[in-house]
C-alpha positions in Angstrom: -26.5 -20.8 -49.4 -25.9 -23.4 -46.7 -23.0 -22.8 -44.1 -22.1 -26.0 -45.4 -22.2 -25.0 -49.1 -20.4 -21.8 -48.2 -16.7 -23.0 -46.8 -16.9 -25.6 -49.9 -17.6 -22.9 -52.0 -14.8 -20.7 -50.2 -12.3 -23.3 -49.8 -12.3 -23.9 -53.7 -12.2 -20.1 -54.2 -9.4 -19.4 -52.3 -7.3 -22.6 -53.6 -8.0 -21.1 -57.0 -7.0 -17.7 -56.2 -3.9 -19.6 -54.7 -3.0 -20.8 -58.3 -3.4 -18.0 -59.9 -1.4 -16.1 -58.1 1.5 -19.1 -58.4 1.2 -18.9 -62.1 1.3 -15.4 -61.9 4.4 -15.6 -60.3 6.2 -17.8 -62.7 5.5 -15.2 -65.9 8.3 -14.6 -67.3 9.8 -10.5 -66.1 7.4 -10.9 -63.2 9.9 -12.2 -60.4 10.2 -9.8 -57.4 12.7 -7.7 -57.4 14.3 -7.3 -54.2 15.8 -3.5 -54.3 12.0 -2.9 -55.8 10.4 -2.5 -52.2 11.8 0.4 -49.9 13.2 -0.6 -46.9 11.6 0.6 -43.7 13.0 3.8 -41.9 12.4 4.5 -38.6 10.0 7.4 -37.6 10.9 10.5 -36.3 9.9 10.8 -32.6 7.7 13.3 -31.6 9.1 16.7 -29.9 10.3 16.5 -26.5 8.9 17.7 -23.5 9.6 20.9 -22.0 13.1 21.5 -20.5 12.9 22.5 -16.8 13.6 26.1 -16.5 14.4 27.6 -12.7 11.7 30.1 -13.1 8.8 30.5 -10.7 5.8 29.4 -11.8 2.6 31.8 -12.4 -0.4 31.0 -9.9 -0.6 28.5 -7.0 -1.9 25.2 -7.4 -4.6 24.1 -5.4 -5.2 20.0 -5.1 -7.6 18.8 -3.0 -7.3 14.4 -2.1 -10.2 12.9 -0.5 -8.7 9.8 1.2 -12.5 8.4 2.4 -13.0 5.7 0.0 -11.8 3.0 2.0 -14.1 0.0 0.5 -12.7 0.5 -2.6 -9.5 1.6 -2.4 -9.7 4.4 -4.4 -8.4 8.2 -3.9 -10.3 10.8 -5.7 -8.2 14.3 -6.7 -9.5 17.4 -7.9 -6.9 20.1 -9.0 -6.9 23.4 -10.1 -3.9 24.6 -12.7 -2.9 28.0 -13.0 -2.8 28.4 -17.0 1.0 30.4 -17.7 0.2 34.0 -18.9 1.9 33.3 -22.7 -0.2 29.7 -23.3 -3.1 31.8 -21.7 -2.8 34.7 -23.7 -2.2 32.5 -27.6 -3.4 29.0 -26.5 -2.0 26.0 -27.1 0.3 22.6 -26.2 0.3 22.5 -22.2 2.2 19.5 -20.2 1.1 17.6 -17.0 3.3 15.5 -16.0 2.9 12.5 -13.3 5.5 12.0 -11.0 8.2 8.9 -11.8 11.3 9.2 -10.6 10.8 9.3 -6.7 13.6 10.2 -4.4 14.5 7.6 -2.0 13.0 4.8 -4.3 16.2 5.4 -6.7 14.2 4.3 -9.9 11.1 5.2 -12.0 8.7 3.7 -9.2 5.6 6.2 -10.1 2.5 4.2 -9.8 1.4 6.1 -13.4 -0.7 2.4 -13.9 -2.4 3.2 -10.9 -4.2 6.3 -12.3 -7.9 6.7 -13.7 -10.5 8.9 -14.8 -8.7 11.5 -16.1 -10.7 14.9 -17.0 -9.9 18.5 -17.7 -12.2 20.8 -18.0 -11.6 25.1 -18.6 -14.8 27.1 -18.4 -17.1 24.7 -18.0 -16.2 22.7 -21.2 -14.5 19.6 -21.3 -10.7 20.0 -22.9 -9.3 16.6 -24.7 -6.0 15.4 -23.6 -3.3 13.0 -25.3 -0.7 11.3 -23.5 2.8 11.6 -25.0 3.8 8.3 -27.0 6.9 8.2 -25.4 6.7 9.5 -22.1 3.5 8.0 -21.2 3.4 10.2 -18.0 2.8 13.4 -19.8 0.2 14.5 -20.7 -1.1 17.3 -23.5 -3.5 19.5 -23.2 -4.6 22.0 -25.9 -5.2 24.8 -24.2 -7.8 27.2 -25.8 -6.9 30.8 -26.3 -7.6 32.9 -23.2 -7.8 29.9 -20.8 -6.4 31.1 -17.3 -6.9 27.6 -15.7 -7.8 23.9 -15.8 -10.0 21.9 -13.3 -8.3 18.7 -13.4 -9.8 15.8 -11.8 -8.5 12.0 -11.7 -8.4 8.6 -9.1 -5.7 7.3 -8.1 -6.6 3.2 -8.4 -4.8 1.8 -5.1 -4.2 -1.8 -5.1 -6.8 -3.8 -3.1 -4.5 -6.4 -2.1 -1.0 -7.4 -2.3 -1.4 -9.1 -5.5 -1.3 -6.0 -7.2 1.2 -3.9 -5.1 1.7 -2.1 -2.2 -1.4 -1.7 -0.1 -2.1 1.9 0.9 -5.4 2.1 2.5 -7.1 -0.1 5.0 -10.3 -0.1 6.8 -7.8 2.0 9.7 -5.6 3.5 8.2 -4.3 5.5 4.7 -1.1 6.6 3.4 -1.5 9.7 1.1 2.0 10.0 -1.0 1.7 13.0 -2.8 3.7 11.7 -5.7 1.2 9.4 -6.4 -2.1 11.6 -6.2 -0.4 14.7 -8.1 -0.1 15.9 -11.7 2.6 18.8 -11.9 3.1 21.0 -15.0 6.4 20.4 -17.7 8.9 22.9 -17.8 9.7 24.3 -14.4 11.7 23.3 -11.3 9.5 21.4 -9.1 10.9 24.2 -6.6 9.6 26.8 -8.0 5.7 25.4 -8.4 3.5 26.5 -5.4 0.9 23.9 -4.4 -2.1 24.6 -1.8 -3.1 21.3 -0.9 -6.2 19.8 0.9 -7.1 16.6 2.2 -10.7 15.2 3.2 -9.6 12.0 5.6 -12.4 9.6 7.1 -14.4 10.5 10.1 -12.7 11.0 13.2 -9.0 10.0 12.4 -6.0 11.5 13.2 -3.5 12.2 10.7 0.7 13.0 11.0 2.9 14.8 8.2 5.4 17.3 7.7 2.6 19.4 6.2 1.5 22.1 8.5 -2.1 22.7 8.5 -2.8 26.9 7.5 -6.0 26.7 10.3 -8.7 26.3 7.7 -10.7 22.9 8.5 -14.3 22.0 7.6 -15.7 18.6 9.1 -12.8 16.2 8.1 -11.3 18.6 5.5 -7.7 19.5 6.8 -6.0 22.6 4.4 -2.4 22.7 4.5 0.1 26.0 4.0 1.2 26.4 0.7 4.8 24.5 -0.3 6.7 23.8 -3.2 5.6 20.6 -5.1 9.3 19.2 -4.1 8.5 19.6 -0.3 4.7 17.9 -1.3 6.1 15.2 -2.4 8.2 15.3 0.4 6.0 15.5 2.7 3.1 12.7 3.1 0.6 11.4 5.3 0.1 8.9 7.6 -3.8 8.8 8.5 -5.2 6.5 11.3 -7.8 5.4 13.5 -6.0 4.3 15.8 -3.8 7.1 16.5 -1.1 8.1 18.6 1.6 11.7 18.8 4.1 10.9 21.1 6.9 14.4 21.7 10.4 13.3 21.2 11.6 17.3 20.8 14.7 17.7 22.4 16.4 20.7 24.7 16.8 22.9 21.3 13.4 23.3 21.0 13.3 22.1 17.4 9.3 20.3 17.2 10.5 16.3 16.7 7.2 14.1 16.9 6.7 10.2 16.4 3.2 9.5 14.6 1.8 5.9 15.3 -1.4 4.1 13.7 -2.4 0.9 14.1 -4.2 -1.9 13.3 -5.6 -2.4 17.1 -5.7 0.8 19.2 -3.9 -1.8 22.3 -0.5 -1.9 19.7 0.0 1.6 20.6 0.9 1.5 24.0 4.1 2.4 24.4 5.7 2.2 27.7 7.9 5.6 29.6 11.1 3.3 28.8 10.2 3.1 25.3 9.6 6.7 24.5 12.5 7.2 26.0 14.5 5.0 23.9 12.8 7.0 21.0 14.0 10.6 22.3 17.3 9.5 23.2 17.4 8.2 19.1 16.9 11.9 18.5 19.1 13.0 21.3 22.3 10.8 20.0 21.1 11.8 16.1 21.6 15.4 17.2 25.2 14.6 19.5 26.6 13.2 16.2 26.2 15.2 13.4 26.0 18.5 15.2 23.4 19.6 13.7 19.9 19.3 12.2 18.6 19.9 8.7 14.4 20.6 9.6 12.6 23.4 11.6 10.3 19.9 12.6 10.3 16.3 12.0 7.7 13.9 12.0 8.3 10.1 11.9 5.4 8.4 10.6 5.4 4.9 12.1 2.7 2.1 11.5 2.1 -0.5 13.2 0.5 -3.2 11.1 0.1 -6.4 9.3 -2.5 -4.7 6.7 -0.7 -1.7 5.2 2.2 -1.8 2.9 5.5 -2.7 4.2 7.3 0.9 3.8 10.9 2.2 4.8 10.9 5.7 3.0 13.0 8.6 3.7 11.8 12.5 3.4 13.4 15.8 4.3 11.5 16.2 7.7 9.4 12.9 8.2 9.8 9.6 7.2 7.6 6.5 6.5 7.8 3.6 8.5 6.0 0.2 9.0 6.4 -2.0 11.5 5.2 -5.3 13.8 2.0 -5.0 15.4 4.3 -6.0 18.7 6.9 -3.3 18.2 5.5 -1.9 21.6 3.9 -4.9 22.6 6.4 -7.4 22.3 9.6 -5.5 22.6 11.9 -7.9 23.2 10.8 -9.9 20.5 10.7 -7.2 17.8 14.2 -5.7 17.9 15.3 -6.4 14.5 12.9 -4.2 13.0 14.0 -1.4 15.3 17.0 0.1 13.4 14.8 1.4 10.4 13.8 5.0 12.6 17.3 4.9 13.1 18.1 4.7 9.7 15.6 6.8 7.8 16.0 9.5 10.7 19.7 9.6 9.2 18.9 10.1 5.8 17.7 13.3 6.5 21.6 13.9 7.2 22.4 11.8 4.5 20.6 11.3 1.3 18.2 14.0 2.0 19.9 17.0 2.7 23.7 15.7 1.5 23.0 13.5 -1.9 25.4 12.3 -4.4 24.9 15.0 -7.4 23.6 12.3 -10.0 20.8 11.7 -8.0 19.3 14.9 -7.7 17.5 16.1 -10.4 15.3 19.7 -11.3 11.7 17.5 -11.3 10.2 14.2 -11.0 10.2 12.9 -14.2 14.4 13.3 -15.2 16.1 9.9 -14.7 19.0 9.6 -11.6 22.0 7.8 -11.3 22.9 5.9 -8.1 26.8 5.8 -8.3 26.8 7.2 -4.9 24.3 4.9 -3.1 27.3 3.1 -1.4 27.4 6.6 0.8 24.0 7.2 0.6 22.6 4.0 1.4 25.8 2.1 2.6 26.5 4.5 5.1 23.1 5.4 6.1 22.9 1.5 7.4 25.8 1.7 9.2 24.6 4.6 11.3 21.5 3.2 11.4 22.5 0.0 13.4 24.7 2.5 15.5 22.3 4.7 16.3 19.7 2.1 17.2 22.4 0.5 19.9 23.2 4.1 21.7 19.9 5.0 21.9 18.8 1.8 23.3 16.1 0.5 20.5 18.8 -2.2 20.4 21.5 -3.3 23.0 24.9 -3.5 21.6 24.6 -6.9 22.1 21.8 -6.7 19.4 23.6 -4.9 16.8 26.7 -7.2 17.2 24.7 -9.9 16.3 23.2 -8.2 13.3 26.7 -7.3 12.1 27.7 -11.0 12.2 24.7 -12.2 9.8 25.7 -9.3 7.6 29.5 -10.3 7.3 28.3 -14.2 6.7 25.5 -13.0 4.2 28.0 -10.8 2.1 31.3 -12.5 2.8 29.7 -15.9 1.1 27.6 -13.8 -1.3 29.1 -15.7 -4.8 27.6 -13.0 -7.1 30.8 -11.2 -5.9 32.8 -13.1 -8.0 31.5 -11.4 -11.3 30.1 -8.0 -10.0 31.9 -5.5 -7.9 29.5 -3.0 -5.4 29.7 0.0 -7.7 27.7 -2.0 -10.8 24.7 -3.2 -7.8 24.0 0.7 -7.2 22.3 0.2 -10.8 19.5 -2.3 -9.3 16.9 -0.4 -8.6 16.5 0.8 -12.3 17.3 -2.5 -13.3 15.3 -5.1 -11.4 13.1 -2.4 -9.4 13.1 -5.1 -6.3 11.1 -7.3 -8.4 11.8 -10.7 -6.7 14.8 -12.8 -8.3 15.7 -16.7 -8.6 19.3 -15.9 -7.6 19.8 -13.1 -5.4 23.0 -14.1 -3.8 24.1 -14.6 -7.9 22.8 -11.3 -9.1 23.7 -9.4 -5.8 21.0 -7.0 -5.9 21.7 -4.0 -4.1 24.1 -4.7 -2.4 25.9 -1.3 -1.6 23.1 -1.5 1.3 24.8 -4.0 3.8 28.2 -4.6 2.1 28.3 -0.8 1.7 27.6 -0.7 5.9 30.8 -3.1 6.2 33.4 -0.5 4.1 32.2 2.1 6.6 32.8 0.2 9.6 36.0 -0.7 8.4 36.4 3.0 7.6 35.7 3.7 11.0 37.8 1.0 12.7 40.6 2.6 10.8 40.5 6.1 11.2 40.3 5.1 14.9 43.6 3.0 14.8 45.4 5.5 12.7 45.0 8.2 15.0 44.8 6.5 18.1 41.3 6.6 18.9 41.4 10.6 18.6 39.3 10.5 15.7 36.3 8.3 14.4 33.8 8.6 11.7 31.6 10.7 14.1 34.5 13.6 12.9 33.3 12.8 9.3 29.6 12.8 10.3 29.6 16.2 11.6 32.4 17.4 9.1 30.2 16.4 5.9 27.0 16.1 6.9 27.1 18.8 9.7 27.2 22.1 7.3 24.5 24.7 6.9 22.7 24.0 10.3 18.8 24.6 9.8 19.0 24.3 5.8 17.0 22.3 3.6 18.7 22.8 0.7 20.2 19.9 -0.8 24.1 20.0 -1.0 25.5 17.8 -3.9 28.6 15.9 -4.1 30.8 13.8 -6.0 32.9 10.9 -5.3 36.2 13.0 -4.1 34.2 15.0 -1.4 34.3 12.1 0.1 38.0 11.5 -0.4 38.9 15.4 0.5 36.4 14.8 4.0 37.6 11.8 5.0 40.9 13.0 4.4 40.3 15.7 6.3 39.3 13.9 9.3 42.4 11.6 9.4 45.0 11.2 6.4 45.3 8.7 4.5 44.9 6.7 1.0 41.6 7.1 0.7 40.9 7.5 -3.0 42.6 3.9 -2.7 41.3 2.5 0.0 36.9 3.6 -1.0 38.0 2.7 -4.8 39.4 -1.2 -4.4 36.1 -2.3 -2.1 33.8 -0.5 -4.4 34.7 -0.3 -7.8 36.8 -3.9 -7.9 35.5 -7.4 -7.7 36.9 -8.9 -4.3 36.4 -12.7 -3.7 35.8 -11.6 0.1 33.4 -9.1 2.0 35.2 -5.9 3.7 35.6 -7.7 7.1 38.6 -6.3 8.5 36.5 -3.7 10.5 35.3 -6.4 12.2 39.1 -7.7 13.1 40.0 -4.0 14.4 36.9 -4.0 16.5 38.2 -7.3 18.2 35.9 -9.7 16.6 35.8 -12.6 14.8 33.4 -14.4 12.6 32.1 -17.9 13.6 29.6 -20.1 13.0 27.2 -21.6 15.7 24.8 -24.3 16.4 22.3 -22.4 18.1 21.1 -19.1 16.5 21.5 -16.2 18.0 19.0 -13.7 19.4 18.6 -11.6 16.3 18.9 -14.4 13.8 15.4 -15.7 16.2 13.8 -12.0 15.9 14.7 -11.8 12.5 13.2 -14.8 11.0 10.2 -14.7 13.2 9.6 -10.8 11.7 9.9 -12.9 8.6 8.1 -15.9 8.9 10.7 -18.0 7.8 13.2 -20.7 9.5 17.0 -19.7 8.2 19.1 -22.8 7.5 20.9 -20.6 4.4 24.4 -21.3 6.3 24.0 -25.0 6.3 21.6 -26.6 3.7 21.3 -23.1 1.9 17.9 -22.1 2.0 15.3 -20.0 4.1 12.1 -21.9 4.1 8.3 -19.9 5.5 6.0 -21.5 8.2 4.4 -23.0 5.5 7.1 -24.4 3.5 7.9 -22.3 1.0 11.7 -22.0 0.1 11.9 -18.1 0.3 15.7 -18.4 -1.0 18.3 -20.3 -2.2 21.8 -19.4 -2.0 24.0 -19.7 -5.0 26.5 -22.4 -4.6 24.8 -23.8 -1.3 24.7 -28.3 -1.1 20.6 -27.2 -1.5 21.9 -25.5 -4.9 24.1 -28.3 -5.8 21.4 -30.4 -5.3 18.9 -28.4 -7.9 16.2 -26.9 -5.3 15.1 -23.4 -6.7 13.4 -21.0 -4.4 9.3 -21.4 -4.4 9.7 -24.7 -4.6 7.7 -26.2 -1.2 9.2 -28.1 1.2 7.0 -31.5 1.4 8.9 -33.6 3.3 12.3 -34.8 5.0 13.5 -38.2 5.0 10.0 -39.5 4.6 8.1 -37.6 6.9 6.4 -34.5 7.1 8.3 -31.1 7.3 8.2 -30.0 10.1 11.1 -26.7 10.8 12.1 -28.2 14.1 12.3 -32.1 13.1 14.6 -30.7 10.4 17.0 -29.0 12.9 17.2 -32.2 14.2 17.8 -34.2 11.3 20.6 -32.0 10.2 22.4 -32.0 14.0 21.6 -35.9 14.2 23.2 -36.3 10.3 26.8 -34.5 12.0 27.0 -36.7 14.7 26.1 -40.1 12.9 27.6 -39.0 10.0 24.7 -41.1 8.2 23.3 -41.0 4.3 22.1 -38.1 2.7 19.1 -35.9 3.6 16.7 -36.5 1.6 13.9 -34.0 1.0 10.8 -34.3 -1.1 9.6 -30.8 -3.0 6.8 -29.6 -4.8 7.0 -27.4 -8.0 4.1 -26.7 -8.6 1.9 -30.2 -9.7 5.6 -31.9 -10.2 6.6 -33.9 -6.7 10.8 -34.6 -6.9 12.8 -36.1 -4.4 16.8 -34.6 -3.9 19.5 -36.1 -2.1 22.2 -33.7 -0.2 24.9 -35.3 1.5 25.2 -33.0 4.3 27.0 -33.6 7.3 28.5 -30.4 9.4 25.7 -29.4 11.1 23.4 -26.4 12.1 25.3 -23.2 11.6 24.3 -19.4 12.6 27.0 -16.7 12.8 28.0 -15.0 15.4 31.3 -13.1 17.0 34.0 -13.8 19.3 36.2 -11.9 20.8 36.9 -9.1 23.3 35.1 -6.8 20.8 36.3 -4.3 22.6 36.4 -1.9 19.6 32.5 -2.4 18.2 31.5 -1.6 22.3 33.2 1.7 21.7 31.4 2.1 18.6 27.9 1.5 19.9 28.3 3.0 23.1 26.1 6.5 23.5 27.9 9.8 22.7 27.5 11.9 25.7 26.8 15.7 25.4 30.4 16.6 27.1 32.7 17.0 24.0 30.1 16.2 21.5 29.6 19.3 18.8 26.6 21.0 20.2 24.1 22.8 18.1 24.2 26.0 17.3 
């Protein structure tokens, strides 16, 4: 039969099956019935995973990364599971589980898409696995009878370039986050799992962690002492090329290192005055909350426009990226310098003291971030304070910073709709996944609006008992316990209440509960007013606004027109209610032209300051989207406007101004 033969003969075919079943239809008793068909009913879903018992787990389990592959990206793991005596002894249903929810990250951030090549293997023979339908990052493993452990081995698939996520290995350097190169077993505490791990780095580089190594080393194979799988995954790696330990331990003796890589071995020279800044960060840390909670610390810093931007805090190290000019170009690279500051406190806060919602027996239960106003919100406020004492930042600096907070926040219209408490739910919601309307949809902002209430906290206990007490009393009265420990200590909203009140009484419950949990039409700025300043705007930006946005790549004009726009045009944001929202411009959009010529950042600065003082037509600004070209008119007229403060600001000087070891809580 010809193809053309065939759909002629199909076509008639099917339009008289198509008849037939019409007149079929139309017999008489034949109509459907519609209670004749059972209605669907959902399945049952399949048995839930293992509870998490606090019981130690049988065996140590040894996991060996090799961190080499550097062409492709790819870290290969080989692990060897223990097999618990009762599956051992019958056989059957055993769980792995890959990590998910990662502290610090405040959502289900585990890079379970990232992993490949899964394969277990027990006595030589392969062993099939199944991952659960429901919680994909489990994984079931029928053990056979008399089994006494599994040689698991897997990749993890790192991203290659930006485009698909954070980059984590370069041709310099490699950051090893155990979370994301481990598979733990279902059932137990992560506490009470024993890991031996092992890492094979490239040739000749230098490595930091909180990890200490147990002596063994073959070639570029570094064994570490045995931990718990919570202190693994609290513990990573920074691995370099370019690498540089720099001591920052203070007079108690306690081990405090700063671990640089770079891109360029010439970005790590630091200068005396420098380092110095850097122990005297550790030195003030120490003076305020009166205490430490790690035998050792290591910061991990890197220094470099190829890795992953990172801010991560752990236990006793943290993970930190930076300019290639943090050295280099100090005084043009300031604003990045409160992150040590601030990750350096979370081991205070957020690491060893943590709301109790947000701790959780192992890495796969869900958290709740009700208490990320304290554990973020406060964290940034001692973060910009600690930066200005230990001279990372002037005062001068941080006073600056402050004032772009209190403009950002206090114009921030999403605070019309949304009070703080409901943006400690972002991370699960929007997972920083970029947004259209930020300033709208407020994304977590218990960060910086969270870093005004304490400021304002502190302004006030300070006025209430006549500069006698501050919040450095509540820094070392609630963060200050258990010297040397660990442990996590949990808390709830009213240990906050009961410590602050503690320190200085007052209405607290009141106070903490109408600039968290109620929508206010302005930002918390009266700690600014006690600190004898006062929010203005300016023509000229100031210092921090310039370091800012060139850390950024961006020009800011989001006080005037509304928008922050890159080098190469690219509206990076709009804010909500600006003339360049009135108008219709949506971030992304690019920024072709200005009154008929070219954009250029500093011909628009001009435009905008020439507009105020002729008081002339609109601006007029031509955009792209995408293969669409639109012109907008904004009738704008008052200017160039950057914040700043005014004032004596004689109160924020006493804020930022180094604690000195005289009267200062000393450690035991």
């Amino acid at each position: 039969m010809s193809l053309r033969n065939f759909f002629l003969y199909s076509a008639s075919f099917f339009v008289g099956l198509t008849g037939l079943s019409v007149a079929a239809s139309t017999v008489p008793g034949t109509a459907y019935a519609a209670d004749a068909q059972p209605q669907p009913q959902p399945l049952a879903l399949p048995p839930a995973l293992p509870t998490p018992k606090d019981v130690p787990y049988g065996g140590t389990i040894a996991l060996h990364v090799d961190a080499t592959d550097l062409n492709r990206h790819i870290l290969s793991m080989n692990e060897t599971v223990p097999v618990p005596q009762d599956i051992a002894a019958n056989g059957g249903d055993f769980v792995l589980l890959y990590p998910m929810w990662l502290p610090g990250d405040h959502s289900p951030t585990g890079t379970i898409d990232q992993l490949g090549g899964l394969n277990v293997r027990a006595d030589g023979k392969v062993i099939p696995w199944v991952r659960d339908t429901v919680t994909v990052s489990a994984f079931h493993i029928q053990v056979p009878k008399g089994t006494k452990e599994l040689k698991v081995a897997y990749q993890l698939l790192t991203p290659v370039s930006s485009k698909e996520g954070r980059v984590v290995m370069t041709d310099a350097m490699v950051n090893v986050q155990w979370s994301a190169v481990s598979l733990y077993p279902a059932g137990y505490f992560t506490r009470q799992i024993m890991v031996k791990p092992q890492v094979t780095f490239p040739a000749g580089w230098d490595y930091g962690t909180a990890l200490r190594p147990d002596g063994g080393k073959a070639g570029d194979t570094v064994s570490f002492k045995p931990v718990s799988f919570n202190v693994l995954v609290d513990s990573p790696i920074f691995s370099g090329k370019y690498f540089r330990k720099i001591d920052l331990t203070q007079a108690d003796k306690v081990p405090v290192t700063l671990n640089v890589m770079a891109d360029k071995p010439e970005d790590l020279a630091a200068t005396d005055a420098q380092i110095k800044a850097h122990k005297e960060l550790v030195h003030q840390a120490n003076l305020l909350f009166g205490s430490h909670h790690y035998d050792h610390y290591d910061f991990l810093l890197a220094l470099t426009d190829k890795l992953g931007g990172i801010g991560l805090e752990h236990h006793q190290s943290s993970e930190n990226s930076g300019p290639r000019g943090y050295f280099t170009q100090w005084d043009k690279t300031f604003a990045a310098r409160d992150l040590l500051a601030h990750e350096f406190t979370h081991s205070w806060n957020g690491k060893y003291r943590r709301p109790a919602d947000l701790w959780a027996a192992n890495f796969n239960t869900p958290q709740r971030g009700s208490g990320l106003w304290v554990y973020e919100g406060q964290t940034q406020y001692w973060g910009y304070v600690l930066a200005a004492r230990s001279g990372l930042m002037t005062a001068l600096q941080v006073q600056q910073a402050l004032a772009e907070v209190a403009a950002v926040y206090d114009g921030r219209q999403g605070r019309l709709w949304r009070p703080l408490i409901d943006t400690t739910n972002d991370p699960v919601i929007a997972q920083r996944a970029a947004q259209s309307w930020r300033s709208w949809l407020r994304s977590e902002d218990y960060y910086s609006e969270g870093q005004l209430i304490w400021l304002d906290a502190d302004t006030l206990i300070r006025k209430l008992s006549e500069n006698k007490k501050s919040l450095n009393d509540f820094a070392k009265l609630f963060f200050g316990t258990n010297n040397g420990s660990f442990i996590t200590s949990t808390y709830q909203f009213d240990d906050v209440v009961k410590a602050l009140n503690t320190v200085q009484p007052y209405d607290w419950a009141t106070f903490l509960h109408q600039r968290v949990y109620e929508i206010r039409d302005h930002a918390p700025l009266d700690g600014l007013t006690r600190g004898g300043a006062k929010l203005v705007f300016n023509e000229k930006p100031s210092d921090y606004i310039t370091s800012y946005s060139t850390l950024r790549h961006v020009n800011d004009f989001l006080f005037s027109l509304g928008f922050a726009v890159s080098k190469k045009g690219a509206l990076a944001e709009v804010l909500w209610g600006s003339p360049a929202w009135q108008a219709g411009i949506t971030r992304d959009q690019e920024l072709v032209a200005v009154n008929g010529e070219a954009y250029d950042a500093d011909d628009l600065k001009e435009t905008i300051t020439a507009d105020k003082v002729k008081n002339s037509g609109p601006i007029t600004l031509l955009l792209r989207d995408g293969s669409r070209f639109h012109s907008v008119s904004i009738p704008y007229h008052d200017g160039l406007r950057y914040p700043n403060l005014e004032g004596s600001q004689e109160g924020l000087k006493a804020i930022l101004s180094p604690l000195s070891d005289k009267g200062s809580a000393q450690i035991q």
